[in-house]
N, C-alpha and C positions, 0 to 999 in steps of 0.2 A: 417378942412378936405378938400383937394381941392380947397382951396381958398374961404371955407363957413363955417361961424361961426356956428355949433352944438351945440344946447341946449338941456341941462338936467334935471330932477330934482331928490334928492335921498333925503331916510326915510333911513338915518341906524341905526343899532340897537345897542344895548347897551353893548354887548358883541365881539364889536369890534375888529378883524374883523371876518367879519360873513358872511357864504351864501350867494350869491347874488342871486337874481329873477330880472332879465328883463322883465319889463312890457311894451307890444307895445300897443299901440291905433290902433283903425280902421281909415280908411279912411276919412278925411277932422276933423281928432280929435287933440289932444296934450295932453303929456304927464300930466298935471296936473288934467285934465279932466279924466283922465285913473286910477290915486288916487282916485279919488272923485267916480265914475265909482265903484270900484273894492271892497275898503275900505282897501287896503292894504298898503297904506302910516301910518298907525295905527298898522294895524292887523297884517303886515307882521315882520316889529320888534317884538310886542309886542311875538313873534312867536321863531323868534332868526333869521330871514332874514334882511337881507338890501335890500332894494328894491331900485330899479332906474327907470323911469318913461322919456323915450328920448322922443324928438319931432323929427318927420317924417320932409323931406324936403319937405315942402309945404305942410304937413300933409298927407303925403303916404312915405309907403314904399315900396321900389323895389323888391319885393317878388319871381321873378322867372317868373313873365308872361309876353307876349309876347303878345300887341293887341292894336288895333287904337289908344284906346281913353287914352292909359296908354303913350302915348311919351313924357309926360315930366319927366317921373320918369330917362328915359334913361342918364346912364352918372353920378348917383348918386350911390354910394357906400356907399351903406350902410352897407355891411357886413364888410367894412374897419372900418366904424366909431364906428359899436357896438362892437368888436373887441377894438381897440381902447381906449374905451367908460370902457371896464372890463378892459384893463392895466393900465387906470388912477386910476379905484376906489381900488384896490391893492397896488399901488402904494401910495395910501392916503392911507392906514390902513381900510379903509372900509368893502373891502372883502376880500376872501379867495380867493387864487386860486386853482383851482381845483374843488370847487364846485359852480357851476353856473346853473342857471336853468330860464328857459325861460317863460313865459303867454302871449298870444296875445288874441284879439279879431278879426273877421273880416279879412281885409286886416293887421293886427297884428297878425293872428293867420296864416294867409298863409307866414309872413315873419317869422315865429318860426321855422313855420314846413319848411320851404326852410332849412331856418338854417341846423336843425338837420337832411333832408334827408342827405345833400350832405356833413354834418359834413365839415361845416363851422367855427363854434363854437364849442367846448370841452361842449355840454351842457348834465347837469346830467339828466336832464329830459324837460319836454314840457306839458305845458296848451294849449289847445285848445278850443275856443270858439267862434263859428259860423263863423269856419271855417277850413279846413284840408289844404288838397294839389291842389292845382292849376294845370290843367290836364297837362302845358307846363314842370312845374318842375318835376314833377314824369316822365316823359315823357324821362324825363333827367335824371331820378335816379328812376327805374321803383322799385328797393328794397333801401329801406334806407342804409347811407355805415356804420353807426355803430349802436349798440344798443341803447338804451333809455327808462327810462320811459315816457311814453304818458297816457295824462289824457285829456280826451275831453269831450264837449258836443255839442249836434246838434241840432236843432228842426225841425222837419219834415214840419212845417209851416212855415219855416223863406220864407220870401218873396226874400231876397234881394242875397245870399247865399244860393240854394239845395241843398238840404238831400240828395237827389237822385241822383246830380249830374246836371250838366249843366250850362247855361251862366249866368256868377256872373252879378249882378244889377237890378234895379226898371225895370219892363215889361221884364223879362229875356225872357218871352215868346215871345212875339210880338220881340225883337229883334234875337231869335232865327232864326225864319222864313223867319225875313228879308235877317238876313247874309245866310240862305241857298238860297234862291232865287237870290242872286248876288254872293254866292260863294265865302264871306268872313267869317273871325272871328267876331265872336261875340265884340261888341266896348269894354269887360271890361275883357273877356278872358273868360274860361270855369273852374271847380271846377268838381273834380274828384268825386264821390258817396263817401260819408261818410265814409262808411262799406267797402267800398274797399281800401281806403287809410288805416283806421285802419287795415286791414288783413295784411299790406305789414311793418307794425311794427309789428305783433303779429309772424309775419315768423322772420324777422331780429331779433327778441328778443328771439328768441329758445323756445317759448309756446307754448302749445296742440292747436290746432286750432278750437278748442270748448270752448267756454265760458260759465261760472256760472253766468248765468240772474237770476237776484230780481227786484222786483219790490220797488221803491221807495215811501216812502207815502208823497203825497203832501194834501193838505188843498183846492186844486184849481177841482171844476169840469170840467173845461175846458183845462187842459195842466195835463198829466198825463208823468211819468220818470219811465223809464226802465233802470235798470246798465247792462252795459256789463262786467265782469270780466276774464281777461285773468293772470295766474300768475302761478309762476313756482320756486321752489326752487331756488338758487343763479341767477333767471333770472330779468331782469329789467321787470315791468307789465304794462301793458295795460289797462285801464278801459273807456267805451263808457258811456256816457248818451245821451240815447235816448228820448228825450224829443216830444211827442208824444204833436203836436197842439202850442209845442213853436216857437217862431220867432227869429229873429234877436237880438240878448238880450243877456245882461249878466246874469246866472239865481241868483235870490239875487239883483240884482241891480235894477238901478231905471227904470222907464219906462219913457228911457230918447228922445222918439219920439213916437208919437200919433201910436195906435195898427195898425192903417191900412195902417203904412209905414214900421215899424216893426216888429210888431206885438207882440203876449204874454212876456210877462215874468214869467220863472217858479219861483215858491217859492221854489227853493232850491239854499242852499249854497254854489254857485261855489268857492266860495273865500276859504270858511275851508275845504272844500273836495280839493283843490288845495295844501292848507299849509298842511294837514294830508296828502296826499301823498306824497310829498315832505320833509317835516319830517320824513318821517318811512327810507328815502334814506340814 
């Protein structure tokens, strides 16, 4: 693509050809790390998915933001290559066209949600995890341009990524203050409030704007899980986990960086609550 070799890696499943699930990595990861991460090079077949697992150029992707410290992302196409990336695996007998469905994490979870606001991708639906919308991209697509299902989760503790919104990375606070004092952006860009990005798919999707909260049961005193439920006859749904005390984490995954750079991991199953919604599509 552009004169830069693109690497991949894909789980497909046995029922050839089958759904596809895009799995993105966070920021300074790769795609085989995103496997091992998820459990879904396993679980996603064993499911009826073919999963594909891309490596980021330089291990980012160009997700939609606009700020200092992101200039080398500029100039990379990546919505060419993922694009691309689902006509090759089609083209093999792999997947299906037509049904395509997205998981990010992180800086993976703000290249999904770019994706499917500004319907880049034909995607059926969207994982989100520790991370929504980037305030530059919504900014650019204040209502997403098609429907979708969206399935996400947030933690209210994540360090690196706010719940509540504000400057994405390590000391989002101290760099807050700095860029207002000099009257710049933040060096890694801003993240829109969780619950507001969710409201702007729960409008786009034609659902009551009140949700059926349950309480989820975790094992953990210390990180407790709230479900958001949005859902509507022939409508595509929406479901939040509110991860109360979680961090920067895949929930289910490893605690794959010491808690006080991450922080928690919830004990729940992001990867089967991903494949169960995605399956009922």
């Amino acid at each position: 693509m552009d004169g830069r070799t693109r690497t991949f890696s894909v789980a497909p499943a046995g029922n050839a050809p089958a759904p596809l699930l895009i799995v993105l990595h966070g920021a300074g990861g790769a795609g085989p790390g995103m496997a091992a991460l998820t459990g879904l090079a396993e679980r996603g077949p064993a499911r009826g998915f073919a999963c594909v697992f891309p490596d980021g150029w330089g291990g980012v992707w160009s997700d939609g933001r606009t700020a200092p410290q992101l200039k080398r992302r500029q100039g990379i196409d990546d919505v060419a290559f993922l694009n691309a990336l689902v006509a090759r695996l089609v083209a093999d007998g792999v997947a299906e066209p037509g049904r395509v469905f997205g998981a990010g994490i992180s800086n993976g979870a703000f290249m999904t949600e770019h994706l499917a606001r500004h319907a880049l991708m034909p995607l059926a639906g969207i994982a989100l995890v520790a991370g929504t919308a980037p305030v530059t991209s919504r900014q650019a697509a204040p209502a997403p341009l098609r429907p979708t299902i969206v399935t996400a989760f947030g933690g209210t503790a994540d360090p690196l990524v706010p719940y509540a919104g504000g400057p994405i990375g390590p000391l989002g606070r101290v760099a807050n203050r700095r860029s207002a004092r000099q009257h710049a952006a933040p060096g890694r860009g801003l993240v829109a409030p969780t619950e507001d990005a969710i409201a702007d798919w729960v409008t786009t999707n034609g659902l009551p704007p009140d949700p059926t909260i349950d309480a989820v049961p975790t094992t953990s005193n210390d990180v407790s899980v709230t479900r958001l439920s949005w859902r509507a006859i022939g409508r595509p749904s929406v479901t939040l986990h509110r991860i109360v005390g979680g961090g920067h984490t895949w929930p289910g995954g490893a605690q794959y960086l010491p808690q006080r750079i991450v922080g928690r991991v919830a004990d729940l199953d992001a990867t089967g609550i991903i494949l169960d919604e995605f399956s009922r599509a």
